[in-house]
mmCIF file of the N, C-alpha and C atoms, coordinates in Angstrom:
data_MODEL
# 
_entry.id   MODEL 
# 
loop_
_atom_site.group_PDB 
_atom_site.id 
_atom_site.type_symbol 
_atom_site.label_atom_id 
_atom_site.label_alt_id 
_atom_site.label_comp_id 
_atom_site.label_asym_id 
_atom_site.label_entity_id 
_atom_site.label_seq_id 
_atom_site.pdbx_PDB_ins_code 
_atom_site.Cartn_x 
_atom_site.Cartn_y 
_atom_site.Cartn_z 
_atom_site.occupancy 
_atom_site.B_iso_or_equiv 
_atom_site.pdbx_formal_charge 
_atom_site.auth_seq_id 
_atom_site.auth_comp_id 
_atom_site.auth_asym_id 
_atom_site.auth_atom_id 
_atom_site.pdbx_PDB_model_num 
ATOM 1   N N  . UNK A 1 1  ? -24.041 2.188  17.852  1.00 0.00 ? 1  UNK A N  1 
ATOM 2   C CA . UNK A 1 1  ? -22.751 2.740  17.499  1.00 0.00 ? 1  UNK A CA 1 
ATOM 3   C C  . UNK A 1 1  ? -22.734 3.044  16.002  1.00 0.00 ? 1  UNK A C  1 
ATOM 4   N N  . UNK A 1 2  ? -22.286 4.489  15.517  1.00 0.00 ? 2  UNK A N  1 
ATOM 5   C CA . UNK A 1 2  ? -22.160 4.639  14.031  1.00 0.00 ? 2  UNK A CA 1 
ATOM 6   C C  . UNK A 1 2  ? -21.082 3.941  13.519  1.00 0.00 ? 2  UNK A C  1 
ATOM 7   N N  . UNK A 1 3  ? -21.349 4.020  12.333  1.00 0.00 ? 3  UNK A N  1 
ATOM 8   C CA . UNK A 1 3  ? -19.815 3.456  11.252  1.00 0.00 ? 3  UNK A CA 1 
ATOM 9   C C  . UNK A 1 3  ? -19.115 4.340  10.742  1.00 0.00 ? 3  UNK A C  1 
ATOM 10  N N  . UNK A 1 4  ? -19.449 5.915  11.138  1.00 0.00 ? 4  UNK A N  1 
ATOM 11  C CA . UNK A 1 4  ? -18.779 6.978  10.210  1.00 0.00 ? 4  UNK A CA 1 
ATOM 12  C C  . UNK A 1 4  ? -17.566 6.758  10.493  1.00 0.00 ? 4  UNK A C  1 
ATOM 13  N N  . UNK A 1 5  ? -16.791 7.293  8.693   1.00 0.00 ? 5  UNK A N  1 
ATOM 14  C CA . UNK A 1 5  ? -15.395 7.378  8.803   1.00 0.00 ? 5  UNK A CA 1 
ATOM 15  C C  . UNK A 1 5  ? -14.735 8.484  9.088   1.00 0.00 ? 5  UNK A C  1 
ATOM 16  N N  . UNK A 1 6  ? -13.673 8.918  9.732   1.00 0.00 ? 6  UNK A N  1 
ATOM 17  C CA . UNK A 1 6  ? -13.294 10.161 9.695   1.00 0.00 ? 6  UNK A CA 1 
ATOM 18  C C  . UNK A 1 6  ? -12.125 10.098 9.129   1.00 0.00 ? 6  UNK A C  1 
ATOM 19  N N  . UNK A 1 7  ? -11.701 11.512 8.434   1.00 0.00 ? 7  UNK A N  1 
ATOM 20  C CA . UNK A 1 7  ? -10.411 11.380 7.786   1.00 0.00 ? 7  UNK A CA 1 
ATOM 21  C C  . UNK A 1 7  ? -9.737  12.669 7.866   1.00 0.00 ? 7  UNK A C  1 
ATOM 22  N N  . UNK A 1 8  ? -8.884  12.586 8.092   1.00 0.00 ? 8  UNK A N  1 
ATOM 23  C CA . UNK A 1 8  ? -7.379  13.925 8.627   1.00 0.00 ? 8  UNK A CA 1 
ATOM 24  C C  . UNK A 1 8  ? -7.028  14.099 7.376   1.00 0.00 ? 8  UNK A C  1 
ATOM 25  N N  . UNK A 1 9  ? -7.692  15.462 6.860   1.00 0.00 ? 9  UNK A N  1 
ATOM 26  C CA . UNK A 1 9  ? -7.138  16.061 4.992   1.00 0.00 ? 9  UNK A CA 1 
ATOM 27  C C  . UNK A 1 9  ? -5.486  15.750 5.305   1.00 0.00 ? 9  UNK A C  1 
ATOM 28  N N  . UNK A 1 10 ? -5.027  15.929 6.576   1.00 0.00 ? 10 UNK A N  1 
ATOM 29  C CA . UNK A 1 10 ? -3.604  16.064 6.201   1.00 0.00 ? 10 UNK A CA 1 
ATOM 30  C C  . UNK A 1 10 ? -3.222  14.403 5.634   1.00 0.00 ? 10 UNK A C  1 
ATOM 31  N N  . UNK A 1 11 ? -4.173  13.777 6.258   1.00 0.00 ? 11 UNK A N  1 
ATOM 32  C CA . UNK A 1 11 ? -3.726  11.792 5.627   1.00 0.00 ? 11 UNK A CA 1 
ATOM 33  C C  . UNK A 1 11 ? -4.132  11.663 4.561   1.00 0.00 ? 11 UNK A C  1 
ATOM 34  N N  . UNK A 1 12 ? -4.615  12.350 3.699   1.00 0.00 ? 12 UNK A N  1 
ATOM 35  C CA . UNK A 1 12 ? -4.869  12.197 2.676   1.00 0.00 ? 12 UNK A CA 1 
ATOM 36  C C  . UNK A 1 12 ? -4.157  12.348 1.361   1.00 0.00 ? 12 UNK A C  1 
ATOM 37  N N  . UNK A 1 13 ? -3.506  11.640 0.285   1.00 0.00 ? 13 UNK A N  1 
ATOM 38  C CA . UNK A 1 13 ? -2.822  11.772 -0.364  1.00 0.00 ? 13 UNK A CA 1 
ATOM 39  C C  . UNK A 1 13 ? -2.990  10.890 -1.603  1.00 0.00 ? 13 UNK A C  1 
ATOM 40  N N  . UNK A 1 14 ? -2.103  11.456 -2.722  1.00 0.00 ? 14 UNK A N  1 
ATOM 41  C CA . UNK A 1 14 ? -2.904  10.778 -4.382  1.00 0.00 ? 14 UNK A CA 1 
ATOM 42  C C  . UNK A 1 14 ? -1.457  9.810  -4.154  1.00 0.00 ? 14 UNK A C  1 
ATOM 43  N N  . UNK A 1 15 ? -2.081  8.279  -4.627  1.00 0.00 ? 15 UNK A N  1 
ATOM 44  C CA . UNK A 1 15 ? -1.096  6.835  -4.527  1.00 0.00 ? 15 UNK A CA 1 
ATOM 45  C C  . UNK A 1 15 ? -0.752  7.125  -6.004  1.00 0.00 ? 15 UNK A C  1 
ATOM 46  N N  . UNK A 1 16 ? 0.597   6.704  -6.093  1.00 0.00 ? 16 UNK A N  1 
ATOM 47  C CA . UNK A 1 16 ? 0.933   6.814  -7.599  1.00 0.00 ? 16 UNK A CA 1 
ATOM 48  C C  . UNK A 1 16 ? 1.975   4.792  -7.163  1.00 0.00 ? 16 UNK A C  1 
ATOM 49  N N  . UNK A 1 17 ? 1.372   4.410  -8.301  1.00 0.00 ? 17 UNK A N  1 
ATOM 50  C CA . UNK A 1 17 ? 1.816   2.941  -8.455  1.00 0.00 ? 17 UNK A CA 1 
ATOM 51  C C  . UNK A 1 17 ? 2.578   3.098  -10.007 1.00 0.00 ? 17 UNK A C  1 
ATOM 52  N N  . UNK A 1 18 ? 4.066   2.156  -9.974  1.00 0.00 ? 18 UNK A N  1 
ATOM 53  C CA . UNK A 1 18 ? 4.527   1.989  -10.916 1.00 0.00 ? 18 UNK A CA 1 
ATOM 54  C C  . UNK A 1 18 ? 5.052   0.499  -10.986 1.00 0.00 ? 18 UNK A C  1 
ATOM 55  N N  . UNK A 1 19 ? 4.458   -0.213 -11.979 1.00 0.00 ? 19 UNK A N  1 
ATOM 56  C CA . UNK A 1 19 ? 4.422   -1.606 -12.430 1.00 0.00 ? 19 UNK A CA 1 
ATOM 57  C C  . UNK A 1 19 ? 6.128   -1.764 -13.185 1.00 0.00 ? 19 UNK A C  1 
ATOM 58  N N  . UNK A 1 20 ? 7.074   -2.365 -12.580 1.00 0.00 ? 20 UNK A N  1 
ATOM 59  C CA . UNK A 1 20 ? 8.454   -1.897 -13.269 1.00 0.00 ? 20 UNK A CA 1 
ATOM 60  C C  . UNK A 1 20 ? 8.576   -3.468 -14.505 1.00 0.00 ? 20 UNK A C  1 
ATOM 61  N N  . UNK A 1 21 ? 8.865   -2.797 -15.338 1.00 0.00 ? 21 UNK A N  1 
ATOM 62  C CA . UNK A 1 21 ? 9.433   -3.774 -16.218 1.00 0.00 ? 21 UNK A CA 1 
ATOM 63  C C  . UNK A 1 21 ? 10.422  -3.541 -16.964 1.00 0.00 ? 21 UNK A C  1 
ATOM 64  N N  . UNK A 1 22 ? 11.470  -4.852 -17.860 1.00 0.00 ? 22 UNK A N  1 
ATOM 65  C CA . UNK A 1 22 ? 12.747  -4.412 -18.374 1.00 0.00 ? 22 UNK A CA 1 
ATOM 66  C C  . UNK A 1 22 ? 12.572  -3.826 -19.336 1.00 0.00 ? 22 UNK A C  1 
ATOM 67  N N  . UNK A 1 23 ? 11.725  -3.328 -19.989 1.00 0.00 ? 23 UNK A N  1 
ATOM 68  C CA . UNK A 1 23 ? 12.160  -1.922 -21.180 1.00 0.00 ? 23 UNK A CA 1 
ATOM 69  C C  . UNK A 1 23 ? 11.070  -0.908 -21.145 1.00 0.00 ? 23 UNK A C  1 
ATOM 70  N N  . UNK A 1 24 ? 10.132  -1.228 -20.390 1.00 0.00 ? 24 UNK A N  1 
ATOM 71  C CA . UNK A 1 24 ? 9.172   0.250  -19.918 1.00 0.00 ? 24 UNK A CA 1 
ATOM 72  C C  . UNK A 1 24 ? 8.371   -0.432 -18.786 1.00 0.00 ? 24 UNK A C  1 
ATOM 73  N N  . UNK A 1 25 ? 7.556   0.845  -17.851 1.00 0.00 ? 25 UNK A N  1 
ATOM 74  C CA . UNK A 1 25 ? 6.946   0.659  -17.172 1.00 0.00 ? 25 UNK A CA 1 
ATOM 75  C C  . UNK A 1 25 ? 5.727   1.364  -17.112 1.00 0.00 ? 25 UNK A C  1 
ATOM 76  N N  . UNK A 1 26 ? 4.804   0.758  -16.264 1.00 0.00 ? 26 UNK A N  1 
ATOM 77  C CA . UNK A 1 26 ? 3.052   1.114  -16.331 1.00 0.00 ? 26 UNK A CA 1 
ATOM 78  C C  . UNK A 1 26 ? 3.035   1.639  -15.070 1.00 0.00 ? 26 UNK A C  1 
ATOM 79  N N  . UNK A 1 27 ? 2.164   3.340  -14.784 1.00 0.00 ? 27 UNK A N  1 
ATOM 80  C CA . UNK A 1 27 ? 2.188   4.032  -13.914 1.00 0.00 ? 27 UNK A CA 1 
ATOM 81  C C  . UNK A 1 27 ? 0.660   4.546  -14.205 1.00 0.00 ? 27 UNK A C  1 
ATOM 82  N N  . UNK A 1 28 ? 0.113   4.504  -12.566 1.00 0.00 ? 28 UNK A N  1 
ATOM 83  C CA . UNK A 1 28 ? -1.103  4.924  -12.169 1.00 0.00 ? 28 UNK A CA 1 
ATOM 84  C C  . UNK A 1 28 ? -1.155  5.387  -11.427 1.00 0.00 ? 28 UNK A C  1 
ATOM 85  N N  . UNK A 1 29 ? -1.931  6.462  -11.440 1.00 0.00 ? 29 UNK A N  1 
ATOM 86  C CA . UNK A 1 29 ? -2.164  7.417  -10.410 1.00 0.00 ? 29 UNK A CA 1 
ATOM 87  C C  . UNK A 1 29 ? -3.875  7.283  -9.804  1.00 0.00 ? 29 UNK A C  1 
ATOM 88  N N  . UNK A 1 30 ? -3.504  6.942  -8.420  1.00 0.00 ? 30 UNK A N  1 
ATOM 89  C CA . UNK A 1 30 ? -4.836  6.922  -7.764  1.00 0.00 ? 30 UNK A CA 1 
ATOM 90  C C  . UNK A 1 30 ? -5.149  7.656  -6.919  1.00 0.00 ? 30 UNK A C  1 
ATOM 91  N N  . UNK A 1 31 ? -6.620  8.192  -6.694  1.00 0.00 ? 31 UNK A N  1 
ATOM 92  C CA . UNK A 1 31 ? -7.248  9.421  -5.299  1.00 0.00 ? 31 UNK A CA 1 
ATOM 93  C C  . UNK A 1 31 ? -7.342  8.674  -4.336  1.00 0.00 ? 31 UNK A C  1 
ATOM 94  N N  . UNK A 1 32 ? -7.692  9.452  -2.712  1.00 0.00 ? 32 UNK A N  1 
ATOM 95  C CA . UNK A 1 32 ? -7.689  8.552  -1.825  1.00 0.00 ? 32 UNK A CA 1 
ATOM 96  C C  . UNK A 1 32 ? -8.910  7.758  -1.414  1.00 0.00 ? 32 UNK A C  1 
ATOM 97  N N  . UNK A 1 33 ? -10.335 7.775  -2.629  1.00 0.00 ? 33 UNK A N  1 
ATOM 98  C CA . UNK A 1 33 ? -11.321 7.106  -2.429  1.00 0.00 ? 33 UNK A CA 1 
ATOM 99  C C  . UNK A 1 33 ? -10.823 5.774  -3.188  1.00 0.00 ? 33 UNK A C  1 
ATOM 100 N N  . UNK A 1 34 ? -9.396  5.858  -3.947  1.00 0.00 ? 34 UNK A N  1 
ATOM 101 C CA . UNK A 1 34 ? -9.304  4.832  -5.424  1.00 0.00 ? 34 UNK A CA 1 
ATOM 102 C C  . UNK A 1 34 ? -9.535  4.919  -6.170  1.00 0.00 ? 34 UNK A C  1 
ATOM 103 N N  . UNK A 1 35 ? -10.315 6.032  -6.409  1.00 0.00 ? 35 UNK A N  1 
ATOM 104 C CA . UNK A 1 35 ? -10.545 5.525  -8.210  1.00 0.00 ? 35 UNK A CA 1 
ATOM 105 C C  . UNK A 1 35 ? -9.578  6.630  -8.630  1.00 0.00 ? 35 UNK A C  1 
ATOM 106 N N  . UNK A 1 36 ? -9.040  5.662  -9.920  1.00 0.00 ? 36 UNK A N  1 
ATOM 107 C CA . UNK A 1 36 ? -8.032  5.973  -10.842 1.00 0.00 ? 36 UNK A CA 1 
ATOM 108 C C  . UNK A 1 36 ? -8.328  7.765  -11.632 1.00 0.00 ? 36 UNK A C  1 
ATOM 109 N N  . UNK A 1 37 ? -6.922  8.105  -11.621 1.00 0.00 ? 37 UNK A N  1 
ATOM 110 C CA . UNK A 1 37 ? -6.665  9.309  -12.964 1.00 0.00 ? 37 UNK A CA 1 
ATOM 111 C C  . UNK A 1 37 ? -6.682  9.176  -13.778 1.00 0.00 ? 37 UNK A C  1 
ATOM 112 N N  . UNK A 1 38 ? -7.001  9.529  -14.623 1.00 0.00 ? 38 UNK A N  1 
ATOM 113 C CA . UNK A 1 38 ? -6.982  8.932  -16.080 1.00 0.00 ? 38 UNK A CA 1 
ATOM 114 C C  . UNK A 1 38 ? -6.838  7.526  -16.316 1.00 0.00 ? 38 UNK A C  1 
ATOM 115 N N  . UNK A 1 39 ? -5.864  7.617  -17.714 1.00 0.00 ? 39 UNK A N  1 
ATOM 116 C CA . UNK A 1 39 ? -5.567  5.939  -17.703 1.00 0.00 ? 39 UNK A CA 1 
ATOM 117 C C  . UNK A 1 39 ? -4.001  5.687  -17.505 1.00 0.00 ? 39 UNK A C  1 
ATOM 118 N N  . UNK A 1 40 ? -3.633  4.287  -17.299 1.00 0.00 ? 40 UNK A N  1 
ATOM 119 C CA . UNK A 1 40 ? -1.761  3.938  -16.641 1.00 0.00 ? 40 UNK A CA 1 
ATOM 120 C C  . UNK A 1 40 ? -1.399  4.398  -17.780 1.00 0.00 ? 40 UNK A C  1 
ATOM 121 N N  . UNK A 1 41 ? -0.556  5.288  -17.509 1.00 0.00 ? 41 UNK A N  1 
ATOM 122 C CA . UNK A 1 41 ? 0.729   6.159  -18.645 1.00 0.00 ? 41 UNK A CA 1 
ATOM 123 C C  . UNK A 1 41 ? 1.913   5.068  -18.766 1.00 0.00 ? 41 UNK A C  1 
ATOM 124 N N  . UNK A 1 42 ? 2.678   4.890  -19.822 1.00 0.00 ? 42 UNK A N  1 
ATOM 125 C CA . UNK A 1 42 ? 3.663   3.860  -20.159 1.00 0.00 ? 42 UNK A CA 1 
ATOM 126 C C  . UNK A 1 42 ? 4.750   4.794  -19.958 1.00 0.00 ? 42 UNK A C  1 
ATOM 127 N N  . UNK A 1 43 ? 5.798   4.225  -19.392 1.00 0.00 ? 43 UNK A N  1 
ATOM 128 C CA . UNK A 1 43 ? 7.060   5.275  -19.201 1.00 0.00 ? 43 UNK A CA 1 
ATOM 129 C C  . UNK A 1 43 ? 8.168   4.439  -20.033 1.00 0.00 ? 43 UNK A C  1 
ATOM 130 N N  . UNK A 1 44 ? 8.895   5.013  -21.171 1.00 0.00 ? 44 UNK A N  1 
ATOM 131 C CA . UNK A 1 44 ? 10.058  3.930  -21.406 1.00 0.00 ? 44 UNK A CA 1 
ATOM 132 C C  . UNK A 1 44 ? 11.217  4.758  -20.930 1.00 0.00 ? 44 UNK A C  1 
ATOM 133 N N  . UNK A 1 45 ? 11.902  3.387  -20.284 1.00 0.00 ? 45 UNK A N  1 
ATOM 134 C CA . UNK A 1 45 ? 13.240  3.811  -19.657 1.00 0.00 ? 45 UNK A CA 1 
ATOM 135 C C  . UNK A 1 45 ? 14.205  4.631  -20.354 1.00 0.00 ? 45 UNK A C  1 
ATOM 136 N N  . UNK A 1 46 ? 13.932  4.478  -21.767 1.00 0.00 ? 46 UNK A N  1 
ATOM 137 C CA . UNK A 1 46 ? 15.078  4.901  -22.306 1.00 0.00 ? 46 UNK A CA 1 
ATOM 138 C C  . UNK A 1 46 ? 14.917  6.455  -22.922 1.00 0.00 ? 46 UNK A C  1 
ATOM 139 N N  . UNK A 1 47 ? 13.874  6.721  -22.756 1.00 0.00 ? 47 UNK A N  1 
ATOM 140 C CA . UNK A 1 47 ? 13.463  8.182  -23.133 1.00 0.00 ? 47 UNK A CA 1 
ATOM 141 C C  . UNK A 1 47 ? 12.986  9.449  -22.115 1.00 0.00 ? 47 UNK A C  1 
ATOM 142 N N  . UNK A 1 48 ? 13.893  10.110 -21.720 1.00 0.00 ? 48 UNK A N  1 
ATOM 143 C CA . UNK A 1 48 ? 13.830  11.211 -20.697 1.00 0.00 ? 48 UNK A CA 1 
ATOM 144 C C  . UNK A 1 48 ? 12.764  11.951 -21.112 1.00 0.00 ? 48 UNK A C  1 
ATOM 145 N N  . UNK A 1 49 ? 11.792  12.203 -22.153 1.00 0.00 ? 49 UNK A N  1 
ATOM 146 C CA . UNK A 1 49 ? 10.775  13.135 -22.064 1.00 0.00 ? 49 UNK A CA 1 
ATOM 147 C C  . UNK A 1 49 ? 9.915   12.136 -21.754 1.00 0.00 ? 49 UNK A C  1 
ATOM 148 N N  . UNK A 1 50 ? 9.819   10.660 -22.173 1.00 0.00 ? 50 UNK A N  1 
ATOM 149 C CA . UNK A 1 50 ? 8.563   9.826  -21.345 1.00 0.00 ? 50 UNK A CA 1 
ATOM 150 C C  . UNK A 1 50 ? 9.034   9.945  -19.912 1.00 0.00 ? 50 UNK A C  1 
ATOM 151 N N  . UNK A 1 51 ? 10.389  9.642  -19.270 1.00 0.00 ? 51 UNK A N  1 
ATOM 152 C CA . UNK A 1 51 ? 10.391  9.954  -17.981 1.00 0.00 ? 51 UNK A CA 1 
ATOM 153 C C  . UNK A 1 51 ? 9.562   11.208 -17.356 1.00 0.00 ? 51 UNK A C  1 
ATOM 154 N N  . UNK A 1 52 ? 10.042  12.397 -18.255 1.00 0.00 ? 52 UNK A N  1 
ATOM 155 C CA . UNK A 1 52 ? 9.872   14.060 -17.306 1.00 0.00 ? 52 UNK A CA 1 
ATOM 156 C C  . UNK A 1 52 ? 8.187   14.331 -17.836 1.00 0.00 ? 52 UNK A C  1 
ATOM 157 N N  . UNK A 1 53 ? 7.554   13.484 -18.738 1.00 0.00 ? 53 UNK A N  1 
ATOM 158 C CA . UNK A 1 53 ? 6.373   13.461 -18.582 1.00 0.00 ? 53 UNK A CA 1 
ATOM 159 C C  . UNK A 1 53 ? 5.497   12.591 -18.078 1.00 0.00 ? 53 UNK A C  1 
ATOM 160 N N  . UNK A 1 54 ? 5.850   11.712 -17.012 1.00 0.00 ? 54 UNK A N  1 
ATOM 161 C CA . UNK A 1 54 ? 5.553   10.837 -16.038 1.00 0.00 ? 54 UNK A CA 1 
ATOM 162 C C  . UNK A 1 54 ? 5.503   11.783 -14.734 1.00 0.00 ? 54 UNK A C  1 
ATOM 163 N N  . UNK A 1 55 ? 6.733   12.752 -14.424 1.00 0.00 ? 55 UNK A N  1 
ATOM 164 C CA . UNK A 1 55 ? 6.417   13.321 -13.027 1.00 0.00 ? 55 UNK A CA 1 
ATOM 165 C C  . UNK A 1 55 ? 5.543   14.499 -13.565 1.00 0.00 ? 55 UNK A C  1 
ATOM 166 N N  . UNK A 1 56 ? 5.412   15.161 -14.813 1.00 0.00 ? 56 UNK A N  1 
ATOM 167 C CA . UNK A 1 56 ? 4.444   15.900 -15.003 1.00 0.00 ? 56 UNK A CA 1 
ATOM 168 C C  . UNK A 1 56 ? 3.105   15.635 -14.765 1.00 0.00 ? 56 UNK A C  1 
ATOM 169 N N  . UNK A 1 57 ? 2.628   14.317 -14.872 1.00 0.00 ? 57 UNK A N  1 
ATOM 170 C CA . UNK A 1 57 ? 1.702   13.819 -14.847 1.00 0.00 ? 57 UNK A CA 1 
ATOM 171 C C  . UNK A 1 57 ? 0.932   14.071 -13.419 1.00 0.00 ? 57 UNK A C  1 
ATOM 172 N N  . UNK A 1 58 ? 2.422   13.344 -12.559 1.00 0.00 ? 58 UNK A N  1 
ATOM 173 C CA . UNK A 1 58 ? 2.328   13.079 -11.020 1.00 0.00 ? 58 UNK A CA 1 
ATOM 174 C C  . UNK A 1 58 ? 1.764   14.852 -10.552 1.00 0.00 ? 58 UNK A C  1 
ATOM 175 N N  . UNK A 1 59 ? 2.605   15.698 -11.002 1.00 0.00 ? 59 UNK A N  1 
ATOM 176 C CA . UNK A 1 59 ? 2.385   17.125 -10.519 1.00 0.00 ? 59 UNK A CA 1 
ATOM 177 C C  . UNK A 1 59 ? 1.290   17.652 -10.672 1.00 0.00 ? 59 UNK A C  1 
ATOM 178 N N  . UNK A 1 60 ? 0.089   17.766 -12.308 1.00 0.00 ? 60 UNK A N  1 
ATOM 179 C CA . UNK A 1 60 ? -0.615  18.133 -12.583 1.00 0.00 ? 60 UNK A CA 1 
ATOM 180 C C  . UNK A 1 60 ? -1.691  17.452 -11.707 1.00 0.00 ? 60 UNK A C  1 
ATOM 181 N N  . UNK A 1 61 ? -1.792  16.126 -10.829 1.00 0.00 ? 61 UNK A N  1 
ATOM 182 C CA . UNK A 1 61 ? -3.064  15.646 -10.425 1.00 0.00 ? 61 UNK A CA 1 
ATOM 183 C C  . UNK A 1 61 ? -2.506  15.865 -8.776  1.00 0.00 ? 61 UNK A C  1 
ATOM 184 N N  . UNK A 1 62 ? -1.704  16.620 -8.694  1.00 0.00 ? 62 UNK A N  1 
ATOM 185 C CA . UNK A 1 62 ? -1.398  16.974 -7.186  1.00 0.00 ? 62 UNK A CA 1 
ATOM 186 C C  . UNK A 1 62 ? -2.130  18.622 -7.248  1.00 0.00 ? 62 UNK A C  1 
ATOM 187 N N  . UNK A 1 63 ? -1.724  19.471 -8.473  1.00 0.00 ? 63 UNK A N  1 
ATOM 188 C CA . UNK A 1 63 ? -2.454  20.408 -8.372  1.00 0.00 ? 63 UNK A CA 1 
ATOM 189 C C  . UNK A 1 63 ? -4.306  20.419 -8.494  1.00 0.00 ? 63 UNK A C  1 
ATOM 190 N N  . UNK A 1 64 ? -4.453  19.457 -9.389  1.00 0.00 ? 64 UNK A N  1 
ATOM 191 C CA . UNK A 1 64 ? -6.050  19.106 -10.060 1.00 0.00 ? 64 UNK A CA 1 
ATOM 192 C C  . UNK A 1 64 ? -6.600  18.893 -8.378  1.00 0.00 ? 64 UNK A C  1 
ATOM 193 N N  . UNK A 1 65 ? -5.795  18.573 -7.884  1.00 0.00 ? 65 UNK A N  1 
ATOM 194 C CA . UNK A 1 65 ? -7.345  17.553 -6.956  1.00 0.00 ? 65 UNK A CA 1 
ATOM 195 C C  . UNK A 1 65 ? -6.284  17.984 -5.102  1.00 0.00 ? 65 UNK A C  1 
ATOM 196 N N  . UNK A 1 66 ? -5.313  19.113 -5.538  1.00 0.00 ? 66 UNK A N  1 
ATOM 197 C CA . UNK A 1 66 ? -5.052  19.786 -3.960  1.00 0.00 ? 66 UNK A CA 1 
ATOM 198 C C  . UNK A 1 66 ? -4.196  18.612 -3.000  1.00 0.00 ? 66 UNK A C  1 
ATOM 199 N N  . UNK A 1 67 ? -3.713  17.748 -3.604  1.00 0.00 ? 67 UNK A N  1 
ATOM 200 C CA . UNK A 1 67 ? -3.410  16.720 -2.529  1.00 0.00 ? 67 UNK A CA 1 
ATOM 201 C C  . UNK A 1 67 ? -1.495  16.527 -3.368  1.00 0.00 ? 67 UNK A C  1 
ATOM 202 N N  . UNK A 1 68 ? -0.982  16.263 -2.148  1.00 0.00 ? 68 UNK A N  1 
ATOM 203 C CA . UNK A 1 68 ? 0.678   15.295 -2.230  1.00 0.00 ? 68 UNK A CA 1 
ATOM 204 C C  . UNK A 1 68 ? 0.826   14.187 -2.603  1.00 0.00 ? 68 UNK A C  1 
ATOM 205 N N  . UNK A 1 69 ? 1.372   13.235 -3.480  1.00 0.00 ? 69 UNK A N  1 
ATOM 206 C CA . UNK A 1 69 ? 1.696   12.287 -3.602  1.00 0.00 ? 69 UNK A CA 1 
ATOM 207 C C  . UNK A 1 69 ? 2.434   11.144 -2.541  1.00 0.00 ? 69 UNK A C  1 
ATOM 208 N N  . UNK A 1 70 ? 2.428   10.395 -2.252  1.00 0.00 ? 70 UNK A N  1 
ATOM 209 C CA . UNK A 1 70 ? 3.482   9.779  -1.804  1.00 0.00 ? 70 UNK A CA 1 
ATOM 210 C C  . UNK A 1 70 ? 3.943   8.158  -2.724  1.00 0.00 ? 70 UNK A C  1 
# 
């Protein structure tokens, strides 16, 4: 019996993890083999361009690498 894996492109999707803490948070974006995007981006709560460049982030490695987030 083989061990091959099979995988449905449609199940496939980039994991985005966000570590929440009370005055900023640590966000990573991972492929669906795991290994990491770049490096965890710091988001502080209190600044809307670190926010709107957190989902920029999320968007640019949905276009880079063809896949949806969830």
């Amino acid at each position: 019996m083989s061990n091959k894996v099979i995988f449905n492109v449609d199940e496939l999707f980039i994991s985005v993890g966000i570590d929440v803490g009370a005055d900023f948070s640590w966000m990573s974006i991972a492929l669906p083999n795991q290994q990491f995007v770049g490096k965890p981006y710091k988001i502080l709560h209190n600044s809307m361009d670190s926010l709107t460049a957190a989902v920029s982030k999320i968007k640019e490695a949905e276009e880079l690498y063809s896949l949806e987030s969830r």
